[in-house]
SEFI-258838 format. One record per residue (C-alpha): x, y, z. Coordinates in pm, 1 decimal. Layout:
<pts>
- x,y,z
- X,Y,Z
...
</pts>
This chain:
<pts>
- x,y,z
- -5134.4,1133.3,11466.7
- -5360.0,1060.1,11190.9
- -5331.6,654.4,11234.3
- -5664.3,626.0,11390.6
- -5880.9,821.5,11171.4
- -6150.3,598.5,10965.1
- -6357.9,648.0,10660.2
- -6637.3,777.2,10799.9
- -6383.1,1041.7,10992.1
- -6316.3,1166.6,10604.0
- -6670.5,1159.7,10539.3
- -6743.5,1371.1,10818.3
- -6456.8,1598.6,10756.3
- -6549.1,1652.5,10357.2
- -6921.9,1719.4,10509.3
- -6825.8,2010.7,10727.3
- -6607.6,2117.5,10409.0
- -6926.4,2118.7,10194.0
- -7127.4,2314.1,10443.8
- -6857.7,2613.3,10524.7
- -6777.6,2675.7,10163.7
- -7090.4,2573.2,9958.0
- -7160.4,2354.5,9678.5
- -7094.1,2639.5,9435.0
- -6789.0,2747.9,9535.9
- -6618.8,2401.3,9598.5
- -6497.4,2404.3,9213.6
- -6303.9,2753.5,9191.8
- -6161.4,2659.1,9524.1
- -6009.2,2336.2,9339.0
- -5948.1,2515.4,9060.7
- -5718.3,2817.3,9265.9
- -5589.2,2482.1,9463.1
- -5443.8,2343.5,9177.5
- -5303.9,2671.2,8965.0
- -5126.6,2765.0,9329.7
- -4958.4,2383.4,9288.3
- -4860.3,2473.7,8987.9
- -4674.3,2788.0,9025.6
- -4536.7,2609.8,9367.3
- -4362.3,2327.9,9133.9
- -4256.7,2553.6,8829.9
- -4109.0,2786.8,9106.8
- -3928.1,2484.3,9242.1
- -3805.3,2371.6,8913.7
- -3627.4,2750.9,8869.0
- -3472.7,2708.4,9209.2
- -3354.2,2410.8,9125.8
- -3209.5,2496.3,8780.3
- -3045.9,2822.7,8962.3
- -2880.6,2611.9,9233.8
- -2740.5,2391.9,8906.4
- -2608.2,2710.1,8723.0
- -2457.2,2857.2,9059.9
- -2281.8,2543.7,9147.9
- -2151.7,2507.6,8755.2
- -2053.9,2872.9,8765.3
- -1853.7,2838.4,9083.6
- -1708.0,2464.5,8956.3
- -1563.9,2655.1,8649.6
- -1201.0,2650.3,8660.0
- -998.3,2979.8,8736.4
- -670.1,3102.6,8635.9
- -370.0,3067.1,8916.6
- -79.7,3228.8,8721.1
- -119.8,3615.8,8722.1
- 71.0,3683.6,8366.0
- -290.9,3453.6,8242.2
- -529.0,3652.8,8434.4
- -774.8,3887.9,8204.4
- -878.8,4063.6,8468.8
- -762.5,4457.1,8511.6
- -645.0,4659.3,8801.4
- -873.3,4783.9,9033.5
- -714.0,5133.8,8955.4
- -762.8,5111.2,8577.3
- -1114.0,4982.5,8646.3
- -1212.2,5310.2,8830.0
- -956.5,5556.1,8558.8
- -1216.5,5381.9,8267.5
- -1532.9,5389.4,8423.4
- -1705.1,5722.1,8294.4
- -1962.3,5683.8,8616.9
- -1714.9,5739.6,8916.4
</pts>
């Protein structure tokens, strides 16, 4: 799509970029450019580490014999909890 395009496409192209925003406003356009690249990549890094803690969490091993299980009742649960 892009194959044919030459220099002096680019030059043309970062031209009628200068004109539209202005000389003076060029810089805090780069500048919100590169803090919204930024938060992109730290937000991707805290997806990332979340997928890695989810897939640990559900990797952990689990208790098949019932007389092992700490979990309670379903009907103590709800006799306990001073909210229902």
């Amino acid at each position: 799509m892009f194959g044919n395009l030459t220099g002096w496409h680019l030059l043309v192209v970062l031209a009628v970029i200068l004109l539209l925003f202005g000389a003076a406003k060029l810089p805090a356009l780069a500048k919100s450019m590169g803090q919204s690249a930024r938060v992109f990549k730290s937000e991707m890094k805290e997806m990332k580490r979340d997928d890695e803690i989810a897939a640990q969490s559900s990797e952990a091993p689990r208790p098949t014999d019932a007389g092992t299980s700490p979990t309670v009742a379903p009907e103590q649960r709800r006799s306990n909890d001073p909210t229902v």
